[in-house]
N, C-alpha and C positions, 0 to 999 in steps of 0.2 A: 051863391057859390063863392068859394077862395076865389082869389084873384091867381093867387100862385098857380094853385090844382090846374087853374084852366091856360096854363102857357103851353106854348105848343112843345110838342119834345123834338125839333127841330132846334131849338137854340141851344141843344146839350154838344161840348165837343165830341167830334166823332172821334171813335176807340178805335186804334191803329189793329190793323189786321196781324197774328201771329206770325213771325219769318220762323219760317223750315229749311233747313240748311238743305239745298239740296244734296244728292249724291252722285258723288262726280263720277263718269262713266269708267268702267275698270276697274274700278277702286274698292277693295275689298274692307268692310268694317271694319274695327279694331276688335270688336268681339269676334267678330267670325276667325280672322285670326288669331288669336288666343285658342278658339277650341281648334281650331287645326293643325295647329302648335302641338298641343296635348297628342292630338287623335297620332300624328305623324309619331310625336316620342314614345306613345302607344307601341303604333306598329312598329316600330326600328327595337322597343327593348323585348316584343316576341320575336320577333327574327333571330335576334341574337341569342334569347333563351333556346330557341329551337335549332338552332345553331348549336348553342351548345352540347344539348340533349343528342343531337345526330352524333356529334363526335365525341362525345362521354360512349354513348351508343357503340359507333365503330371502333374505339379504344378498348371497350369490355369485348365485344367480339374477338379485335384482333387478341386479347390478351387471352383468351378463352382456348383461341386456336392454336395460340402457342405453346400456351399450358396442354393442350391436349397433345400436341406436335412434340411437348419434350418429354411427356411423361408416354408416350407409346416408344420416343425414342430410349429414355432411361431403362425400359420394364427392355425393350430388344435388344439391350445391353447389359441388362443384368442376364438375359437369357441366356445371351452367345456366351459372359462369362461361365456362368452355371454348367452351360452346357462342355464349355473349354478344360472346367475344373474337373468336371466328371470327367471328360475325359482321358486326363491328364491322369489321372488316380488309375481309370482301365488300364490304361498304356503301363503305367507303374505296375499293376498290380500283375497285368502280363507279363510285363519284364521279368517281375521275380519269379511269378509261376516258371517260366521256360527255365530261370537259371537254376530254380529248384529243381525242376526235370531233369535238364541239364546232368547236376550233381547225382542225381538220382541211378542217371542212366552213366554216371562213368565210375565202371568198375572199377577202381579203385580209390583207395586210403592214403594215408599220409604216416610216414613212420620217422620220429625224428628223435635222435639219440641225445648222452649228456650231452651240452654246452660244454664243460670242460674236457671233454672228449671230443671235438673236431663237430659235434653236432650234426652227425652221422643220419643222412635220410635218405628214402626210400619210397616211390610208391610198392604199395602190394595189393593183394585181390581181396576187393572187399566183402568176402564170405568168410579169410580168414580171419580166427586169432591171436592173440597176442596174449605172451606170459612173460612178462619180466623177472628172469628168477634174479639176479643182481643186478641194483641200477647203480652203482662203484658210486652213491652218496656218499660213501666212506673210505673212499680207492680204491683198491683191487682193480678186477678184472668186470667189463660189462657183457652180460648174458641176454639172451631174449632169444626167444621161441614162435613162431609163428607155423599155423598148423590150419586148413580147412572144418570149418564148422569148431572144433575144437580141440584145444595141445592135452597131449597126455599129461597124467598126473607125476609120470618121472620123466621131462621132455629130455634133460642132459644125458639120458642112459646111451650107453652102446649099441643097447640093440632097439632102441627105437628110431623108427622114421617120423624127421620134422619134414615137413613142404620147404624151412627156413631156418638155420639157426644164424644167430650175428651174437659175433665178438668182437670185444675191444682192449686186448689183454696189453699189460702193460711190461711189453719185451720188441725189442728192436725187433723191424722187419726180416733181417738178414737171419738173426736165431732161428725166428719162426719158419721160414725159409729151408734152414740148414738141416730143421726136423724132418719136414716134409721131403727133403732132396732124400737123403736117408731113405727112405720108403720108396721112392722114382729108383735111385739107384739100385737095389735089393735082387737079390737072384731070386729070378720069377715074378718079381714085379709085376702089379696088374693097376700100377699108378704111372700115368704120361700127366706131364707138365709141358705148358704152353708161355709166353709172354704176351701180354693183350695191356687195355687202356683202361681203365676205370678214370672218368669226370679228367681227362687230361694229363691222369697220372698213372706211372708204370705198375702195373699190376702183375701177378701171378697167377694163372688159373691150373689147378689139380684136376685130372677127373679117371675114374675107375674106383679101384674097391679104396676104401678112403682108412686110413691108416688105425691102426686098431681097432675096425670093426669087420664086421661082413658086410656093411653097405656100400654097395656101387651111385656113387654120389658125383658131386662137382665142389669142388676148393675153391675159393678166388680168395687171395689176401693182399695187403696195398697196405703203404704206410699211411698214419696219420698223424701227424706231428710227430711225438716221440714216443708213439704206439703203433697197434699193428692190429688193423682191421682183418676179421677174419669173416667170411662170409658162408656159408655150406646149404647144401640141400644133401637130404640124405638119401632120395632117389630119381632116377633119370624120368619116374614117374611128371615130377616136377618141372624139367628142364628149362621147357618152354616160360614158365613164369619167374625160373632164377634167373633167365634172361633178360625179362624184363625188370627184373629189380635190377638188377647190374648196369640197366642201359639207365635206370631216373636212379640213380647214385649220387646225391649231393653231400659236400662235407667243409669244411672250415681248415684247411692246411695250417 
């Protein structure tokens, strides 16, 4: 045999045993901390996502409820308008009905003469008519008739009965007057003359048989500027309503 082969293996150097660092107690790896690292940045970036998810969450809530809170509030506001505007229209629209009633139910009209004549008015009874036989467009004297349901076809005659006759003739009051006295004074007479007021101003009232006719009537005449308002009813049938015209006499002095 080799000489070599047969040496003992005792004279080889001994092979140093491997050192292992030990691990010092408490001491956390460096890997182990790196994943805990992670695992921690983990949990803290769900937190915050779920975090934010709640309050993105409670935001659309609260905005939900508010959206609902203005818009119940908007629509009970358009109601109360709606319901305000109606009723404001009622309220109007009663108003006018009563003042139409109103008119409806007040018997009388409105009688209002030329403008360049003192603009001569009157109410009268609103079932009577009216005829203008002269409206003195051209000067002269002013004419008008008024009559129940309706004026006869010759209102100016003698022997008809108006409810109303007005004049507005163009002769001082005193003339007019001096005719009339003429007729008061007369042997047998059956014409008495009175002094009274017309709207503030001295007036004249006639009444008995009224001077060239046979009707037993009422006179009143009164200046108007530099005219002479003449007023008549041709029967005592009437009285009560020539009254009332005499009492709503308006005129332009």
């Amino acid at each position: 045999m080799d000489n070599y082969s047969q040496q003992p293996m005792s004279n080889l150097p001994p092979t140093p045993p491997a050192q292992i660092n030990p691990v010092q107690p408490g001491r956390v790896p460096v890997q182990a901390q790196v994943a805990k690292t992670k695992t921690d940045s983990k949990k803290i970036f769900i937190i915050v996502i779920v975090l934010l998810s709640v309050a993105f969450i409670a935001a659309l809530v609260a905005f939900i409820l508010f959206f609902a809170k203005y818009n119940e509030a908007k629509t009970d506001l358009d109601e109360k308008i709606s319901v305000a505007v109606a009723k404001a229209k009622d309220e109007q629209a009663e108003a006018l009905e009563k003042e139409f009633a109103e008119r409806e139910k007040d018997p009388y009209k409105e009688f209002v003469g030329p403008e360049d004549y003192g603009s001569l008015g009157f109410k009268y009874p609103r079932t009577w008519s009216v005829y203008i036989d002269s409206d003195a467009s051209k000067g002269g004297d002013f004419k008008a008739f008024l009559n129940p349901n309706e004026v006869s076809s010759n209102p100016d005659s003698a022997t008809t009965t108006n409810a109303l006759r007005v004049q507005i003739v163009n002769r001082s009051t005193e003339a007019v007057k001096a005719d009339y006295q003429k007729a008061v004074s007369a042997k047998d007479s059956k014409l008495s003359a009175e002094e009274i007021t017309i709207n503030d101003v001295n007036a004249t009232h006639y009444y008995g048989i009224i001077p060239g006719t046979e009707l037993s009537g009422h006179v009143v005449l009164f200046k108007i500027r530099d005219k002479t308002a003449i007023l008549r009813t041709d029967s005592d049938l009437f009285v009560d309503d020539f009254n009332d015209v005499l009492n709503s006499v308006t005129f332009n002095e």
